[in-house]
BAMAR-361909 format. One line per field, with one value per atom (N, C-alpha, C, CB): residue number from 1; atom name; x, y, z. Coordinates in Angstrom, 1 decimal. Glycine has a CB too. Example, Ala and Ser with C-alpha at 12.3 -4.5 7.8 and 13.67 -1.06 7.14 Angstrom:
pos 1  1  1  1  2  2  2  2
site N  CA  C  CB  N  CA  C  CB
x 13.2  12.3  13.2  11.3  12.8  13.7  12.9  14.1
y -5.7  -4.5  -3.3  -4.5  -2.2  -1.1  0.0  -0.6
z 7.8  7.8  7.8  9.0  7.1  7.1  7.9  5.7
END
This chain:
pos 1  1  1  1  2  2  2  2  3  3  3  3  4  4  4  4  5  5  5  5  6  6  6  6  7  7  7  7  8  8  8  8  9  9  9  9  10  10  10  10  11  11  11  11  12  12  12  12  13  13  13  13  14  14  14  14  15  15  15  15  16  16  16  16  17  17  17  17  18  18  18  18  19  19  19  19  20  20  20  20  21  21  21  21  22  22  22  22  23  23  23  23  24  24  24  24  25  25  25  25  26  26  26  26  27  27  27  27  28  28  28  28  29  29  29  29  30  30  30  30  31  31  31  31  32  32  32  32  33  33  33  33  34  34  34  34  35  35  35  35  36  36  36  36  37  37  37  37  38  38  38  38  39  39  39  39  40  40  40  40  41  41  41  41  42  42  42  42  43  43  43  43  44  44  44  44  45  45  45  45  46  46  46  46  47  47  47  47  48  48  48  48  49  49  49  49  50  50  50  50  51  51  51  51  52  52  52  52  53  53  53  53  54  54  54  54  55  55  55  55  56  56  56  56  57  57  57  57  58  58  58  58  59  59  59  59  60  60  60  60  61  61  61  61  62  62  62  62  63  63  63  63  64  64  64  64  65  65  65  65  66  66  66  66  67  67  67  67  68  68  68  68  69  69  69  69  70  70  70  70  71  71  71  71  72  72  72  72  73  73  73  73  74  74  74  74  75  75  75  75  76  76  76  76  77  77  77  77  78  78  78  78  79  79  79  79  80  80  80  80  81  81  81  81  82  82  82  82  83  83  83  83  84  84  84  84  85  85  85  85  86  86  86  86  87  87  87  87  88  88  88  88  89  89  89  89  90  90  90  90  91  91  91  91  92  92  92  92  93  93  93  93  94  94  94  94  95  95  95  95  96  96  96  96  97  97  97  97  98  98  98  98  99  99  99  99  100  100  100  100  101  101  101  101  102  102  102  102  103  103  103  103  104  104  104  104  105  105  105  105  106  106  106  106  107  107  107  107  108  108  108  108  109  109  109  109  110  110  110  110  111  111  111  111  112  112  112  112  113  113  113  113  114  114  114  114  115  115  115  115  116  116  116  116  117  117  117  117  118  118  118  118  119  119  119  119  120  120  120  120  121  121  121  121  122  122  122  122  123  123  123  123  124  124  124  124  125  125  125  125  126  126  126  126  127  127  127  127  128  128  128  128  129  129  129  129  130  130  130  130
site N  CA  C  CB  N  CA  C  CB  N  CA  C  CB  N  CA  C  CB  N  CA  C  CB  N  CA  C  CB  N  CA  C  CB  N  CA  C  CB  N  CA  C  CB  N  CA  C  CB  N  CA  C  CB  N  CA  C  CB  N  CA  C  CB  N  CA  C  CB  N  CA  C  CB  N  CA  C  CB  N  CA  C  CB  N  CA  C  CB  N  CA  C  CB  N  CA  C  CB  N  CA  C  CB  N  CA  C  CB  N  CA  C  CB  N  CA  C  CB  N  CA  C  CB  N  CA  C  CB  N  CA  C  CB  N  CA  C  CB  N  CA  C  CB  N  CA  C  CB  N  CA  C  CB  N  CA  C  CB  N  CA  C  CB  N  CA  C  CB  N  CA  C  CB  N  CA  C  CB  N  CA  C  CB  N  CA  C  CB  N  CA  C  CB  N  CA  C  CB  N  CA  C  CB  N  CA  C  CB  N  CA  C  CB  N  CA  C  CB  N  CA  C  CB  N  CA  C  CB  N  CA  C  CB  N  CA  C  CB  N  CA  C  CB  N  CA  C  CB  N  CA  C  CB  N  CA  C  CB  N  CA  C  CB  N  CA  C  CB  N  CA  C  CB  N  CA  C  CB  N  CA  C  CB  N  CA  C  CB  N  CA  C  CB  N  CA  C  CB  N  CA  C  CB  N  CA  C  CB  N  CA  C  CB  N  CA  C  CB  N  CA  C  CB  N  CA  C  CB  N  CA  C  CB  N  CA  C  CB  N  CA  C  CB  N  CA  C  CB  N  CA  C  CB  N  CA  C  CB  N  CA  C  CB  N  CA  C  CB  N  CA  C  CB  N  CA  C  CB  N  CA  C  CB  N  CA  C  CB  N  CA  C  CB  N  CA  C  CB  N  CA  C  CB  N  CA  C  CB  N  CA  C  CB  N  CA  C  CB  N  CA  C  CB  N  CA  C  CB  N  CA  C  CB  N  CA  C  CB  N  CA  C  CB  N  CA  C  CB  N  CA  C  CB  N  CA  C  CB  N  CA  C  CB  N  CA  C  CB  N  CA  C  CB  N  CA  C  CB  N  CA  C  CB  N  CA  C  CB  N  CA  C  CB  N  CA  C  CB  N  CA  C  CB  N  CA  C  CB  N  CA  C  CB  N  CA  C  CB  N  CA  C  CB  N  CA  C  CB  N  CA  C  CB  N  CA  C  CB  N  CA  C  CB  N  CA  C  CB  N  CA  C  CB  N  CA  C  CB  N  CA  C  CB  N  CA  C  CB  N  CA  C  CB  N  CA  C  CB  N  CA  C  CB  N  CA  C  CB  N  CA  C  CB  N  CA  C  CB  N  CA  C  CB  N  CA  C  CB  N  CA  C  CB  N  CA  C  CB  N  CA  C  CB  N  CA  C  CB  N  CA  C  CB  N  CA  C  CB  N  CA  C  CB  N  CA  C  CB
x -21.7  -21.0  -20.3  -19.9  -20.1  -19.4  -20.4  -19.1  -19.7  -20.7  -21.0  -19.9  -22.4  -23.5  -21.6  -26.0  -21.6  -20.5  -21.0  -19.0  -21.0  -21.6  -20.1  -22.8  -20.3  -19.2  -19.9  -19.3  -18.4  -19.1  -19.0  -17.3  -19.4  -19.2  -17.7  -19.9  -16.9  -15.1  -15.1  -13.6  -15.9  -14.9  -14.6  -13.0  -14.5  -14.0  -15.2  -13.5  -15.0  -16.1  -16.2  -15.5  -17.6  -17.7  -18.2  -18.9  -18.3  -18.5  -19.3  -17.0  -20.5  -21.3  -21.7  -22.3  -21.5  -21.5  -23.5  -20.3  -23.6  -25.0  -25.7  -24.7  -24.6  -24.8  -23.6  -25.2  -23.8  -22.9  -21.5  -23.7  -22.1  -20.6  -19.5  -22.1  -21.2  -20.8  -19.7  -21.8  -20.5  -19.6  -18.5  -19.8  -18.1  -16.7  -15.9  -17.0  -16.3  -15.5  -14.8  -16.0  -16.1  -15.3  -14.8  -16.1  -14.9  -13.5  -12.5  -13.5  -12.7  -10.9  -10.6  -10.2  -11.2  -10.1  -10.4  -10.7  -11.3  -11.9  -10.7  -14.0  -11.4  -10.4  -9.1  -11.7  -8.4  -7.3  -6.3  -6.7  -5.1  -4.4  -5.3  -3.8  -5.4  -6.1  -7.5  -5.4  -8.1  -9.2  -10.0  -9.1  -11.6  -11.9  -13.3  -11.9  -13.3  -14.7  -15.6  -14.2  -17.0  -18.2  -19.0  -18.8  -19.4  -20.5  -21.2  -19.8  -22.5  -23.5  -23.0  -25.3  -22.8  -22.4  -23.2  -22.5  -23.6  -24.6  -25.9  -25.0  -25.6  -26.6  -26.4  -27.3  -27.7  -26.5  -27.1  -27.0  -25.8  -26.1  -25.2  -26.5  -25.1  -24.1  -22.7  -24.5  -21.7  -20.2  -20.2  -19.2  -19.4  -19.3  -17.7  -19.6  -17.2  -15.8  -15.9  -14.9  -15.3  -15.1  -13.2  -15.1  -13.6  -12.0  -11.2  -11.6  -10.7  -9.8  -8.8  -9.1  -8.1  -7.1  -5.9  -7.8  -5.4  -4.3  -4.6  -3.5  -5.5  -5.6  -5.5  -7.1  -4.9  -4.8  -6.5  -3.4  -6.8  -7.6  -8.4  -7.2  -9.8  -10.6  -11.3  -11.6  -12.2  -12.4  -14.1  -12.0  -14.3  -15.5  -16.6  -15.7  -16.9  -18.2  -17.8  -18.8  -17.3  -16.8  -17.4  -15.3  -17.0  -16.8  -18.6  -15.7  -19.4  -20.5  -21.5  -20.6  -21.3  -22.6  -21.6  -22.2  -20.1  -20.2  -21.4  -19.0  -20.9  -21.9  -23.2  -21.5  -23.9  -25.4  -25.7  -25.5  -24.3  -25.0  -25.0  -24.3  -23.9  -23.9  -25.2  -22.7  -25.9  -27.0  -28.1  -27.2  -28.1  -29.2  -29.4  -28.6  -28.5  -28.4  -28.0  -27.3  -28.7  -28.6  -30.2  -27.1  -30.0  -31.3  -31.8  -31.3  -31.1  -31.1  -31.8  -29.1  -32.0  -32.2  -33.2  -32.6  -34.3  -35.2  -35.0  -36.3  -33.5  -33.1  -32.6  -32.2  -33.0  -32.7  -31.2  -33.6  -30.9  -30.0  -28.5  -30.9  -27.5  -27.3  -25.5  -27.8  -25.0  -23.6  -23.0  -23.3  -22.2  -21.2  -19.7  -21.0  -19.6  -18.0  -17.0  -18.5  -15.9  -15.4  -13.8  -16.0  -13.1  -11.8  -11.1  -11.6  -9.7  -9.4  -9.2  -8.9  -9.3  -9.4  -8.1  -9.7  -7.2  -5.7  -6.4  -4.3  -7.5  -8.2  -9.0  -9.3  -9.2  -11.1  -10.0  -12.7  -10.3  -10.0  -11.3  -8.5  -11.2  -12.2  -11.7  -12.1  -12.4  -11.9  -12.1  -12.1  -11.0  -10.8  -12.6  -9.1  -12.7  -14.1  -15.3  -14.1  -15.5  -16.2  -17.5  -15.3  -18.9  -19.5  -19.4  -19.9  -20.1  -20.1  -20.5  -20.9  -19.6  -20.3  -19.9  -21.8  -19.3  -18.7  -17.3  -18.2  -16.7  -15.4  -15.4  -14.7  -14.1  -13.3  -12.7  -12.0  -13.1  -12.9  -11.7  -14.4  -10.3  -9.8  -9.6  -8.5  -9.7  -9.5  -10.7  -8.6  -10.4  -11.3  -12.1  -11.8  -13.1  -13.6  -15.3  -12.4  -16.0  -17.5  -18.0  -17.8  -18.6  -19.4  -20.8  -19.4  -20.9  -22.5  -22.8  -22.9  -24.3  -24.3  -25.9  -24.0  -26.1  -27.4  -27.8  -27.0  -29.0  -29.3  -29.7  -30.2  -29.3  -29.7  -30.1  -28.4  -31.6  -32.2  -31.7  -33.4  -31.2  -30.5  -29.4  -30.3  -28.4  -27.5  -27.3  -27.3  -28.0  -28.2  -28.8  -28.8  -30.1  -30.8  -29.2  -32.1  -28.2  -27.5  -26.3  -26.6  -26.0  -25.1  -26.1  -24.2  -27.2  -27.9  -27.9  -29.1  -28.4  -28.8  -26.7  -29.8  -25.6  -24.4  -24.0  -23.6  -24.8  -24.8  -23.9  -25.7  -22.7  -21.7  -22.2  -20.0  -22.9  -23.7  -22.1  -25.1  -22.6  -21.5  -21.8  -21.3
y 94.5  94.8  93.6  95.9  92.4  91.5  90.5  90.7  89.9  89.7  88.1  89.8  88.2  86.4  85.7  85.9  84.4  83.7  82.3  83.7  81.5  80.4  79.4  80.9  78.4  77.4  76.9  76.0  77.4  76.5  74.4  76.9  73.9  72.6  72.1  72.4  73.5  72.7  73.1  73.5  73.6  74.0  75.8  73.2  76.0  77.6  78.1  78.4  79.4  80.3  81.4  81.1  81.9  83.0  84.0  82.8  85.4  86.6  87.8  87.1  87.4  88.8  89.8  88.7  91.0  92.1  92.4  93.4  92.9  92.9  94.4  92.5  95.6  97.0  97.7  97.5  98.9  99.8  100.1  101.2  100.2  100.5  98.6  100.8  97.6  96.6  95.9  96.2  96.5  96.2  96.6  96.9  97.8  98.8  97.8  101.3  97.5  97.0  95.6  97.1  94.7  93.2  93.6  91.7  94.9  95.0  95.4  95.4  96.4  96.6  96.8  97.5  95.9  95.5  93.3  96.5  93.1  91.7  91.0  91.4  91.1  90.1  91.2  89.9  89.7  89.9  88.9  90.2  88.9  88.1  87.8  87.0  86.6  86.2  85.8  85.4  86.5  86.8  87.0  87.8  87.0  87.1  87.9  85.8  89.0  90.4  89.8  92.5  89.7  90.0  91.3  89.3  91.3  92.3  92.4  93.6  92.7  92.6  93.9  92.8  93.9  94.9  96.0  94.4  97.4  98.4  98.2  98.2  97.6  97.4  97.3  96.3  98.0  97.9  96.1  99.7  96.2  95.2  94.5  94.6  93.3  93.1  92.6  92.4  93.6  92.7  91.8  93.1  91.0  89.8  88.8  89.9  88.1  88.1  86.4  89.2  85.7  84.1  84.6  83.0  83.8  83.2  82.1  83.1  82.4  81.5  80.3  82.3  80.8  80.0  79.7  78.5  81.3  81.3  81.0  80.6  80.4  79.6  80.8  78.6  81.0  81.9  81.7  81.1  80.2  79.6  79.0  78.9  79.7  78.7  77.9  79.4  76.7  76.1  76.5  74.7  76.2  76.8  76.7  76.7  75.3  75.4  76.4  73.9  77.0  77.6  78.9  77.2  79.5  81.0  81.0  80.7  80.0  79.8  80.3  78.1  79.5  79.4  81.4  77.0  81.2  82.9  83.9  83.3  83.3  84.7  84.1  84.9  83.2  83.1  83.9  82.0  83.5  84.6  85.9  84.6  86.8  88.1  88.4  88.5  87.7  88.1  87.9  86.9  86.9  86.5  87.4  85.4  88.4  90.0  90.8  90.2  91.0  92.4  92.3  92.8  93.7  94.2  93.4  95.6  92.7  91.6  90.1  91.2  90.2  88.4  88.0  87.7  88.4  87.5  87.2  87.8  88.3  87.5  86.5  88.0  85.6  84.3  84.2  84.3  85.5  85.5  86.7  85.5  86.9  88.5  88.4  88.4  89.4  89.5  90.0  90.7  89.1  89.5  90.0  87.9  90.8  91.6  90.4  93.9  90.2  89.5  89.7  88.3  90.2  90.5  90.2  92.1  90.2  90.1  91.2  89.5  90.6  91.7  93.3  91.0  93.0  93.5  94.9  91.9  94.4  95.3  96.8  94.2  96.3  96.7  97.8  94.9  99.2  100.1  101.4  100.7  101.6  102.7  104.2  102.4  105.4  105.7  107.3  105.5  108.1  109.0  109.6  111.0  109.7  110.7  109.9  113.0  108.7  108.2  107.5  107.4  107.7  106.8  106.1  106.5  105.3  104.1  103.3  104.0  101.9  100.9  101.1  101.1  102.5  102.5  101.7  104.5  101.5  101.5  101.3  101.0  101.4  101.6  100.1  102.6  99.2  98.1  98.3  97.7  97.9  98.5  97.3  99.1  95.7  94.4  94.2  93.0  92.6  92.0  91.1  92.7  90.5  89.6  89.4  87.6  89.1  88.8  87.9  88.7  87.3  86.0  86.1  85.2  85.4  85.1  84.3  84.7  84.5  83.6  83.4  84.1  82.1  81.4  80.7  80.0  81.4  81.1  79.9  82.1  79.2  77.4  77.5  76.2  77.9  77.5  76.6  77.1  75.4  74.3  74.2  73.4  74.9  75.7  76.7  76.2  77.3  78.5  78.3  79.5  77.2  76.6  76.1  75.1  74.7  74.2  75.8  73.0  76.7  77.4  78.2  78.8  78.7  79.4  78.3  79.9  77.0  75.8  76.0  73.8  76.3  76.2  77.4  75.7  78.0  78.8  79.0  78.7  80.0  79.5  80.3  80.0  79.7  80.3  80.4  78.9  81.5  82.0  81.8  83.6
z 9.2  8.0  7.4  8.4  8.3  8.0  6.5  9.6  5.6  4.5  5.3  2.4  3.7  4.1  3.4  2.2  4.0  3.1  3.0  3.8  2.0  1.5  0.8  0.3  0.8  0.7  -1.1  2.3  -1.9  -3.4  -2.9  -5.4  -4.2  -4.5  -4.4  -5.7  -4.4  -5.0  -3.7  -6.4  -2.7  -1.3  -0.8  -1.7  -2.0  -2.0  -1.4  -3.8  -0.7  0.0  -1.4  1.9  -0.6  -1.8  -0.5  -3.4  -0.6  0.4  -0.3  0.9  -0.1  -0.5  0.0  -0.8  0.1  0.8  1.0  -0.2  2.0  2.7  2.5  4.6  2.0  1.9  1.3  3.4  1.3  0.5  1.2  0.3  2.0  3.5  3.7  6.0  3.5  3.3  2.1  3.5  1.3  -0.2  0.0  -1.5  0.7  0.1  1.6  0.3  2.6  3.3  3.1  4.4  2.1  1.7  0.6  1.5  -0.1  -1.2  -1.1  -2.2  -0.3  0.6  1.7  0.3  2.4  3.6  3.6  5.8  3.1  3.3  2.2  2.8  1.1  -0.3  -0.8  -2.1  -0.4  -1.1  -2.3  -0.2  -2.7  -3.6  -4.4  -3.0  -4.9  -5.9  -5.9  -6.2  -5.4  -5.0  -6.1  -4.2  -6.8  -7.9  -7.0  -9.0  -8.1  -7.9  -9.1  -8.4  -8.5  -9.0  -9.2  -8.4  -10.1  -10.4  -11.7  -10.3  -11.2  -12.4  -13.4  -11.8  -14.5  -15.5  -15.4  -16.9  -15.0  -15.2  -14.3  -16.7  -13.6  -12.2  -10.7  -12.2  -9.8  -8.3  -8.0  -6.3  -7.0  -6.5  -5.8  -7.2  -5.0  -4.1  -4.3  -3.5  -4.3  -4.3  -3.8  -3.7  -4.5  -4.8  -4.3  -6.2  -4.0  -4.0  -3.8  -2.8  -5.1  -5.0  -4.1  -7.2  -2.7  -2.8  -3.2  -2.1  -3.9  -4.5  -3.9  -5.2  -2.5  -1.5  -2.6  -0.7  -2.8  -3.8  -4.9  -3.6  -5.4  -6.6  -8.0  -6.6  -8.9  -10.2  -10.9  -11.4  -11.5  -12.1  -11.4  -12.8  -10.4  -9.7  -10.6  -8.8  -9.9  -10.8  -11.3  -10.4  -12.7  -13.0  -12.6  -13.9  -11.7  -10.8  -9.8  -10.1  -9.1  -8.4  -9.1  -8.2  -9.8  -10.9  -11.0  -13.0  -11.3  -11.8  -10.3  -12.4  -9.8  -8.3  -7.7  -6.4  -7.8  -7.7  -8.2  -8.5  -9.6  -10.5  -10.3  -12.7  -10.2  -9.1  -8.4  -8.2  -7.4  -6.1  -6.1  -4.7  -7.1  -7.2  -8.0  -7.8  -8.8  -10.0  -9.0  -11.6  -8.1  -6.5  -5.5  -5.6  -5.9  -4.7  -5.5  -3.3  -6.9  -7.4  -8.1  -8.5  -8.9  -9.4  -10.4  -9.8  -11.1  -12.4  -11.6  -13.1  -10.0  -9.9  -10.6  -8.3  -11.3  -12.4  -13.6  -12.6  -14.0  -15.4  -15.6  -16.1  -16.6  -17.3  -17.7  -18.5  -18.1  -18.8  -18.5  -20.0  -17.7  -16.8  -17.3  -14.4  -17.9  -18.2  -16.6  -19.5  -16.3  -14.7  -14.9  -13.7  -15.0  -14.8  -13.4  -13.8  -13.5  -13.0  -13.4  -13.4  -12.0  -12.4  -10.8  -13.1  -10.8  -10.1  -9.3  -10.4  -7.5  -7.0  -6.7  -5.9  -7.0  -7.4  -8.6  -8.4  -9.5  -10.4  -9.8  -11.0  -8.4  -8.0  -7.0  -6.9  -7.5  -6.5  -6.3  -6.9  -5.3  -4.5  -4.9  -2.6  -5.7  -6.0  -4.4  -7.6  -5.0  -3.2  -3.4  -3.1  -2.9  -2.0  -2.9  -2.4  -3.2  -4.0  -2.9  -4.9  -3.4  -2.6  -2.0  -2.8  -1.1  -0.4  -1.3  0.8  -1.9  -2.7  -4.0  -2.5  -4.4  -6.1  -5.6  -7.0  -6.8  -7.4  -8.2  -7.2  -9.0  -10.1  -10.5  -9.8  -11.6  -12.2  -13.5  -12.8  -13.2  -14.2  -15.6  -13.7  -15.1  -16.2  -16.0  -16.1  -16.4  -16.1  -17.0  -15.5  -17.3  -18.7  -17.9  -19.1  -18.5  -18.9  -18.5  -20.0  -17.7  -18.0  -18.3  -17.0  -19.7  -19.8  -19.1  -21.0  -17.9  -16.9  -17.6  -15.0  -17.8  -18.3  -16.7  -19.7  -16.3  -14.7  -14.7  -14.0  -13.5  -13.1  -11.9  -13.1  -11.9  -10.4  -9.6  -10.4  -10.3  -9.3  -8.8  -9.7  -9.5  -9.1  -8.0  -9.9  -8.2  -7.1  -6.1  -7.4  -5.9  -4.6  -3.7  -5.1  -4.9  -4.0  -3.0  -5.1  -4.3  -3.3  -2.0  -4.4  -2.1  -1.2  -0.3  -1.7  0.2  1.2  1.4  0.4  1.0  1.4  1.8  0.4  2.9  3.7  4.8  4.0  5.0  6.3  7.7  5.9  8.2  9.8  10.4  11.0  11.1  11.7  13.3  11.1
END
């Protein structure tokens, strides 16, 4: 249940959930504080969670190879082109008797993610073996 975790270029880990049971456990009990949620807008696919290490403003390569890996484990990975939902985690609540794997997104803002195979090779080879 425990998620894949990969190390960005600034250092910061990112934590992708591996299943439904998996999702719902790195969003609420795994990330917390300032924590930032991924998710592909209108598609399933794997929660997502950049940690930040307190930070308010991670930095944008950081935010970027995030929304990689969430678009890299959902139903969108051959789009070119994929809108990512992105809020903080304080946002992201489970709602009562709700599936394994829903929740409830209440902020949050958009990223248009223009996909960079080179990008996403480096976060995937920044693999954290456990």
């Amino acid at each position: 249940m425990l998620p894949r975790r990969y190390r960005t270029s600034d250092g910061l880990e990112v934590w992708v959930g591996k299943s439904d049971a998996g999702n719902d456990y790195l969003t609420t009990k795994l990330a917390a504080g300032n924590d930032w949620f991924f998710h592909i807008e209108g598609y399933p696919g794997s929660h997502t969670v950049l940690r930040t290490g307190g930070r308010k403003d991670p930095p944008q390569e950081s935010v970027l190879e995030a929304a990689e890996l969430c678009t890299h484990f959902s139903k969108m990975k051959d789009a070119s082109r994929v809108d990512v939902h992105v809020a903080p985690i304080k946002h992201v609540h489970k709602p009562k008797g709700a599936k394994p794997g829903l929740v409830h997104v209440s902020q949050g803002k958009t990223v248009g993610l223009r996909r960079d195979h080179k990008r996403l090779e480096r976060i995937l080879n920044a693999q954290i073996k456990e």
